[in-house]
C-alpha positions in Angstrom: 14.4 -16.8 -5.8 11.8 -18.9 -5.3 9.3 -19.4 -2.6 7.7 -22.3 -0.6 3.5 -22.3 -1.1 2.5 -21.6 2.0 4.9 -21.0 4.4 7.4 -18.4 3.4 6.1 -15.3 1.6 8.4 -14.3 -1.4 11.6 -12.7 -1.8 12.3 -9.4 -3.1 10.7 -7.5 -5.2 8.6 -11.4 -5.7 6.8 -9.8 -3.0 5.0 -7.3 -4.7 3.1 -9.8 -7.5 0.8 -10.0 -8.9 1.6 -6.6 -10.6 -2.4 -4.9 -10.9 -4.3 -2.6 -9.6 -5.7 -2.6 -5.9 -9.7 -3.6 -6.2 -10.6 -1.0 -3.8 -9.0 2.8 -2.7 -9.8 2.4 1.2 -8.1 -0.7 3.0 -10.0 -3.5 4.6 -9.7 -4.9 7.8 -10.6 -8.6 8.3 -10.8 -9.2 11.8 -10.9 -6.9 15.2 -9.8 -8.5 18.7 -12.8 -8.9 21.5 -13.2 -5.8 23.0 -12.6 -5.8 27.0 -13.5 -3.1 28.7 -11.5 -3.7 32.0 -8.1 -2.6 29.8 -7.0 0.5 28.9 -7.8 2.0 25.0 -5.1 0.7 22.4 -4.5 -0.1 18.6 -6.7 -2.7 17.4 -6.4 -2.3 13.7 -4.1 -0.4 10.8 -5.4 0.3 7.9 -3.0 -0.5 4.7 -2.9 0.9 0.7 -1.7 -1.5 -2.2 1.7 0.7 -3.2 1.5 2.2 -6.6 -1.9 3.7 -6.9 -1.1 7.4 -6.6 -0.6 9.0 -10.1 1.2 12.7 -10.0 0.6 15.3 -13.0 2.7 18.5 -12.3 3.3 21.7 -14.4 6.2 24.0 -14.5 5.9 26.9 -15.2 9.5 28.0 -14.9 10.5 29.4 -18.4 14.4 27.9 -19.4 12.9 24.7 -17.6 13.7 21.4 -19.7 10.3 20.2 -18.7 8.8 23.3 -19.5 5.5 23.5 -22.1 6.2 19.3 -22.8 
């Protein structure tokens, strides 16, 4: 499983290193196209999230649960 430098991004889950946390919440966007007005409106830019940042804290409140007052 190993990967050339430059050329070839990684394989598998390889893809996902370094394993940390995103620096910022909102996504960046490095570079728009010129904007030419003679064509019609269309996608310029998408906005991406670093996977793994959501954290989910539930309760149940279903007595007989097996997750119930943990």
């Amino acid at each position: 499983m190993s990967h050339r430098k430059f050329e070839h991004p990684r394989h598998g889950s390889l893809g996902f290193l370094p394993r940390k946390r995103a620096a910022r919440h909102r996504g960046k966007v490095k570079a728009f196209p010129k904007d030419d007005p003679s064509k019609p409106c269309r996608l310029t830019a998408f906005l991406g999230y670093k996977a793994g940042m959501t954290h989910i804290v539930r309760e149940v409140e279903k007595p007989g649960s097996s997750e119930f007052n943990l």
